[in-house]
Short mmCIF file of the C-alpha atoms (twelve columns), coordinates in Angstrom:
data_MODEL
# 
_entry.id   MODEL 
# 
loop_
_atom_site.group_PDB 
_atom_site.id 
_atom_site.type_symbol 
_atom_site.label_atom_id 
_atom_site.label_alt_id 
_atom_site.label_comp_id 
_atom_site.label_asym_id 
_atom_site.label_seq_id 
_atom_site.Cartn_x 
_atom_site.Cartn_y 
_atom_site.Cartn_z 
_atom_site.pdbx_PDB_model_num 
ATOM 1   C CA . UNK A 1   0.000   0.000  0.000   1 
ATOM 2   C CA . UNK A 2   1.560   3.212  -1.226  1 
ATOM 3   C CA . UNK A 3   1.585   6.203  1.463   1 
ATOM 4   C CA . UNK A 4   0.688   9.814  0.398   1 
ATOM 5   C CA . UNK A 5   2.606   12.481 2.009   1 
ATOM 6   C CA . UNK A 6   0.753   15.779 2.827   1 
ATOM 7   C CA . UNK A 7   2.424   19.329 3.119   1 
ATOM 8   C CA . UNK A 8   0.465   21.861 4.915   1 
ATOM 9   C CA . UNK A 9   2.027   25.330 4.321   1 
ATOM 10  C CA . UNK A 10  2.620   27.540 7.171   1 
ATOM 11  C CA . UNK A 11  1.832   30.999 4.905   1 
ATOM 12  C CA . UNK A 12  -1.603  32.497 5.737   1 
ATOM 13  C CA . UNK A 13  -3.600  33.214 2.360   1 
ATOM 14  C CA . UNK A 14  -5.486  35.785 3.810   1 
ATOM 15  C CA . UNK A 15  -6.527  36.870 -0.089  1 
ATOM 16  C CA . UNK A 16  -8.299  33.512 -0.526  1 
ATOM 17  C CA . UNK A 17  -10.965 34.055 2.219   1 
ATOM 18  C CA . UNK A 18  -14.458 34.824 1.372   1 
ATOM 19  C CA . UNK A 19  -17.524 35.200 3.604   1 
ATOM 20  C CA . UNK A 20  -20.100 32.530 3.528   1 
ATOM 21  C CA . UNK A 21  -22.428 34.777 2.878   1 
ATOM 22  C CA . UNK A 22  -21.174 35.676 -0.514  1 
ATOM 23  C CA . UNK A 23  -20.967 32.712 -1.666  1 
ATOM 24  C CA . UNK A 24  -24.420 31.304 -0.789  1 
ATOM 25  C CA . UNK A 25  -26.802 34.236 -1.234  1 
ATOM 26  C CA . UNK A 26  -26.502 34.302 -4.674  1 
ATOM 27  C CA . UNK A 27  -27.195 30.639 -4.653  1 
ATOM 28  C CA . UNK A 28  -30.742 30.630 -2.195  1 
ATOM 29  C CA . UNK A 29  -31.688 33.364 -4.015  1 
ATOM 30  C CA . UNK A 30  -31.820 31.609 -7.103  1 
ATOM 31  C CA . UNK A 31  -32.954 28.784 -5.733  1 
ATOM 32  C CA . UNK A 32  -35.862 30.382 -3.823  1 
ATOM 33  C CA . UNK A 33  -38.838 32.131 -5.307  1 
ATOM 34  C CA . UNK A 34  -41.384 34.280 -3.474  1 
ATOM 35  C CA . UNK A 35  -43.472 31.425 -3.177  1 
ATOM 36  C CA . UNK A 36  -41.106 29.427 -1.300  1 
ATOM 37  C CA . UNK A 37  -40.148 32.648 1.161   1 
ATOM 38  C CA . UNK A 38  -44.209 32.779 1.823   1 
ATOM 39  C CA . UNK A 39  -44.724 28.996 2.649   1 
ATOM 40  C CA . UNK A 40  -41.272 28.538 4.759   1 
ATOM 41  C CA . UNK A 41  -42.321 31.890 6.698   1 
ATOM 42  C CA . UNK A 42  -45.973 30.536 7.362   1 
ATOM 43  C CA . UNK A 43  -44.380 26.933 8.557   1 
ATOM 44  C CA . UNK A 44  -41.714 28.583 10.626  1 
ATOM 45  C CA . UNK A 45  -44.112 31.209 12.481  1 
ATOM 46  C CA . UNK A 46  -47.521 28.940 12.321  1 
ATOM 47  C CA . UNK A 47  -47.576 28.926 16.216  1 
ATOM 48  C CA . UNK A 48  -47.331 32.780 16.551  1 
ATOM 49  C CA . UNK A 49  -49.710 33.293 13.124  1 
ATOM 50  C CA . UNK A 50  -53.192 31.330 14.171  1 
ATOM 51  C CA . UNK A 51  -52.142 30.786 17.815  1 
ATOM 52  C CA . UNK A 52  -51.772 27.861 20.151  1 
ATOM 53  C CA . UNK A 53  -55.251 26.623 20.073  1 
ATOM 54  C CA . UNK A 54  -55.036 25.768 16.784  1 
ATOM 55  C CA . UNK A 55  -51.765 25.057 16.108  1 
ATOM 56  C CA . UNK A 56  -51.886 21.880 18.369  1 
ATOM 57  C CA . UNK A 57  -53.984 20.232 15.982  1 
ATOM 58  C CA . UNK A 58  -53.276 21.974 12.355  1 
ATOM 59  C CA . UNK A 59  -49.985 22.004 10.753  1 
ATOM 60  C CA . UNK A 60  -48.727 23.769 7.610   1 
ATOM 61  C CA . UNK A 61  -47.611 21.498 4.526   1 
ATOM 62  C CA . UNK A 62  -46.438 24.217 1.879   1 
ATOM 63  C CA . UNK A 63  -48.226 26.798 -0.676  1 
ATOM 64  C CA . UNK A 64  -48.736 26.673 -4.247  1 
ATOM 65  C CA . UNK A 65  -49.588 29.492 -6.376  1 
ATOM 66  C CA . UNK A 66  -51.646 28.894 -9.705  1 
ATOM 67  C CA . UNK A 67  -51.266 31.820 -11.835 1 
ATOM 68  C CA . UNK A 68  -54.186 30.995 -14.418 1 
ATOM 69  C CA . UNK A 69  -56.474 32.091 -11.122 1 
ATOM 70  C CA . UNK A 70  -53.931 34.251 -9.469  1 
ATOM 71  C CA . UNK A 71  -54.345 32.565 -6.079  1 
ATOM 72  C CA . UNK A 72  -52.142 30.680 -3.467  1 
ATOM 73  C CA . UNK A 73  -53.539 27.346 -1.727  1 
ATOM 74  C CA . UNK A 74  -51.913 26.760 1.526   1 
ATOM 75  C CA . UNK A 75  -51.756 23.041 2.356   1 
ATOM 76  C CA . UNK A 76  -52.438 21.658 5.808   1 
ATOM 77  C CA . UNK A 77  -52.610 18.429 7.297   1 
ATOM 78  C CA . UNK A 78  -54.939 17.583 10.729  1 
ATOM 79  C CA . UNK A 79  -54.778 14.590 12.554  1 
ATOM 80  C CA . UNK A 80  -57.935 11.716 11.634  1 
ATOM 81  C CA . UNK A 81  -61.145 12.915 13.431  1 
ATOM 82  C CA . UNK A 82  -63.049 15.889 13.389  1 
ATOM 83  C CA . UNK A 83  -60.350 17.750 13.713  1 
ATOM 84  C CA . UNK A 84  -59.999 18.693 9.701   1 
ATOM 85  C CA . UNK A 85  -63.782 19.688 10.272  1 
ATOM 86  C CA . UNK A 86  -63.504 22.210 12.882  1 
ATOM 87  C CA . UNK A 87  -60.446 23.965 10.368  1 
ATOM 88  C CA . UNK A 88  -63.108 24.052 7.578   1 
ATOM 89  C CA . UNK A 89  -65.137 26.098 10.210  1 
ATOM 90  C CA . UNK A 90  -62.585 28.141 10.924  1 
ATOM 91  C CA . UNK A 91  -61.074 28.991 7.301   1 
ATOM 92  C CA . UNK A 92  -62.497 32.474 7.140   1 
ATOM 93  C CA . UNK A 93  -60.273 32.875 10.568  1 
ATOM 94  C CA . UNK A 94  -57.415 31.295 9.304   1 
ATOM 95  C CA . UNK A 95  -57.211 33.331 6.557   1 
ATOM 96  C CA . UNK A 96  -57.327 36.827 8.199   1 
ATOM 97  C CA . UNK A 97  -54.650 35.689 10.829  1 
ATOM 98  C CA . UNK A 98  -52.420 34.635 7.835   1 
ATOM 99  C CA . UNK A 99  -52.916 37.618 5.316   1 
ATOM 100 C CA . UNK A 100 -52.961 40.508 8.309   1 
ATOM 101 C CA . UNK A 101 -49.073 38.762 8.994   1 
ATOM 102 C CA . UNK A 102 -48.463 39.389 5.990   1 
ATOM 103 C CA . UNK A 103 -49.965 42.606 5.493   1 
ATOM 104 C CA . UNK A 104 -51.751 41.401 2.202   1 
ATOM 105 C CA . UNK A 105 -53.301 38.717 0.723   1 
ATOM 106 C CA . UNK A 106 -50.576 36.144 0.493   1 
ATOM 107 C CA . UNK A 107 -53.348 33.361 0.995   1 
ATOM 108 C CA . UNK A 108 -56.684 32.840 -0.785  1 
ATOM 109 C CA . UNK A 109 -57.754 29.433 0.305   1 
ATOM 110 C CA . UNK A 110 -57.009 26.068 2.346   1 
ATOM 111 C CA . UNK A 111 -56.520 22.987 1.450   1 
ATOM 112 C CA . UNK A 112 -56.877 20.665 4.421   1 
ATOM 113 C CA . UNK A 113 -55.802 17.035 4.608   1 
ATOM 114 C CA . UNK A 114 -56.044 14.130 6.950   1 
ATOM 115 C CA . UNK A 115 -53.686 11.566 7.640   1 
ATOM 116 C CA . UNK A 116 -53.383 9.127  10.234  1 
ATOM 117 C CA . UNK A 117 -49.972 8.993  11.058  1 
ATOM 118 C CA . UNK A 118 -49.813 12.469 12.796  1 
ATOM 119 C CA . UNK A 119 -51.411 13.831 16.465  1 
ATOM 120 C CA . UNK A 120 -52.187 16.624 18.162  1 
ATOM 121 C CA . UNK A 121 -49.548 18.314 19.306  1 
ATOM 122 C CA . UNK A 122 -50.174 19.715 22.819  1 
ATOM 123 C CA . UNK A 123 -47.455 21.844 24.098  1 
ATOM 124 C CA . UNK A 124 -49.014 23.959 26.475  1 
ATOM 125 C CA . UNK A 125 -48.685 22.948 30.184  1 
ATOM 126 C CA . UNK A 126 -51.550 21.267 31.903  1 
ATOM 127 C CA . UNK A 127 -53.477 23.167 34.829  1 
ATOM 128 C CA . UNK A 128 -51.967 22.939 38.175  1 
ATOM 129 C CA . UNK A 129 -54.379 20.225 40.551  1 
ATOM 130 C CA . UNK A 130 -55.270 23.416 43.096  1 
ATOM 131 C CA . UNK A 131 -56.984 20.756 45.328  1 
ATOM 132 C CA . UNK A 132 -54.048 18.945 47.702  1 
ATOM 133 C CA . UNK A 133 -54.037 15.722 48.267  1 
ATOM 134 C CA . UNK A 134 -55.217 14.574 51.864  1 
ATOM 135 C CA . UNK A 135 -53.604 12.070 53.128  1 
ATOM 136 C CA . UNK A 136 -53.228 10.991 56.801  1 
ATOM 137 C CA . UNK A 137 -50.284 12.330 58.803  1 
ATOM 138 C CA . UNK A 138 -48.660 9.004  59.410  1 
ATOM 139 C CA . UNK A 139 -48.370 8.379  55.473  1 
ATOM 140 C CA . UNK A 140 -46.518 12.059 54.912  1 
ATOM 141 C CA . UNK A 141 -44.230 10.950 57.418  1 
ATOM 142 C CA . UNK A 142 -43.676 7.484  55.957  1 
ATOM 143 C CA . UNK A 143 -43.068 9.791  52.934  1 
ATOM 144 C CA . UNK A 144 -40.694 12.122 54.467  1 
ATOM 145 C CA . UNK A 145 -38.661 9.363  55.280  1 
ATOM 146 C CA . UNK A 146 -38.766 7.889  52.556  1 
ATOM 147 C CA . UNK A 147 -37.186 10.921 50.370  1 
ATOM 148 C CA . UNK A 148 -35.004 12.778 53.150  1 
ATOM 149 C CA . UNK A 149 -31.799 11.613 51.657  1 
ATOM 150 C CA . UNK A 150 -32.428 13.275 47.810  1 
ATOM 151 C CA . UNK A 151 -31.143 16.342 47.646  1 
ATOM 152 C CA . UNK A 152 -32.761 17.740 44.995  1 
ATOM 153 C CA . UNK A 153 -35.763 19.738 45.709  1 
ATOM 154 C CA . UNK A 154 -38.021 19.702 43.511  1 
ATOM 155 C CA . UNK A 155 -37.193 15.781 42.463  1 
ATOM 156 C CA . UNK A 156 -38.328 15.520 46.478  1 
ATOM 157 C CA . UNK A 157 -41.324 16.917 45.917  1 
ATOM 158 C CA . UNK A 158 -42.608 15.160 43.044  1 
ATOM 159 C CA . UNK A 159 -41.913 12.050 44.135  1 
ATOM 160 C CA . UNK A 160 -44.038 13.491 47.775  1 
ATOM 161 C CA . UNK A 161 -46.517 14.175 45.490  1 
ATOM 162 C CA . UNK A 162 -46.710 10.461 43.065  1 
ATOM 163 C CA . UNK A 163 -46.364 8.845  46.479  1 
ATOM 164 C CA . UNK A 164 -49.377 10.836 47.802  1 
ATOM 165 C CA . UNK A 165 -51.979 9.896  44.566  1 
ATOM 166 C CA . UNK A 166 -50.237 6.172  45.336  1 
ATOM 167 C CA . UNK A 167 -51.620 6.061  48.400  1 
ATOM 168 C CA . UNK A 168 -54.461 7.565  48.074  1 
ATOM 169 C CA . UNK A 169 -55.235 5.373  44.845  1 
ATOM 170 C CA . UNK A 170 -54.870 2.434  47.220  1 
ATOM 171 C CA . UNK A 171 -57.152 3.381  50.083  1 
ATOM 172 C CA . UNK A 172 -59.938 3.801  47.381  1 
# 
């Protein structure tokens, strides 16, 4: 087997740099039409454009513009269930949220699609239980014992708390 010697030079070529900016600009924006800059703007921002509510169950494919009508169809895709119903309710709403981003009317109409393979996507946290759980003074003391030597905190409490709804799941 034949070994290939490599010389790295020591000289700087300080002339031969070039942003990578320079270079790839002129490439995306070749590459990238309008069309493409609304759809990738509406999938990036979707959360902050029609809001949580509907975001967890509603999600952006991509836009196409027909120019023998002059109007742009924005794709989405819902989870299986009446979910791709409740959009076609809301389309009027959808629309406003999307063109007043904009500023203009850079969406005409929806075009809404189920498939199976996708679900909701809750993100927001679920309501604090306001209502502690009762349970007798001998079992928080069996659970005090039980987690005095963690040292994290909140860990502690959280496993106080599982303990508790074990308990109390128990007695019932």
């Amino acid at each position: 087997m034949k070994k290939y010697k490599i010389n790295i030079s020591e000289e700087r070529h300080s002339s031969d740099l070039e942003s990578l900016g320079s270079i790839f600009m002129p490439i995306i924006k070749n590459s990238l039409s309008a069309e493409d800059l609304i759809g990738t703007d509406i999938i990036l921002n979707w959360r902050n454009i029609i809001g949580n509510e509907m975001a967890t169950f509603c999600q952006p494919l991509n836009t196409k513009y027909n120019p023998h009508t002059n109007c742009r169809t924005l794709y989405i895709e819902t989870p299986v269930g009446g979910f791709a119903l409740e959009i076609q309710h809301r389309e009027n709403y959808i629309l406003e949220k999307i063109n007043a981003y904009f500023g203009y009317q850079a969406i005409h109409k929806l075009n809404i699609s189920q498939n199976a393979n996708i679900r909701p996507m809750f993100t927001g946290k679920k309501a604090e239980n306001t209502q502690e759980l009762e349970v007798s003074e001998e079992d928080k003391k069996y659970l005090m014992q039980l987690t005095e030597e963690i040292k994290d905190e909140k860990l502690r409490e959280n496993l106080i708390k599982i303990g508790k709804k074990i308990l109390l799941a128990n007695k019932e």
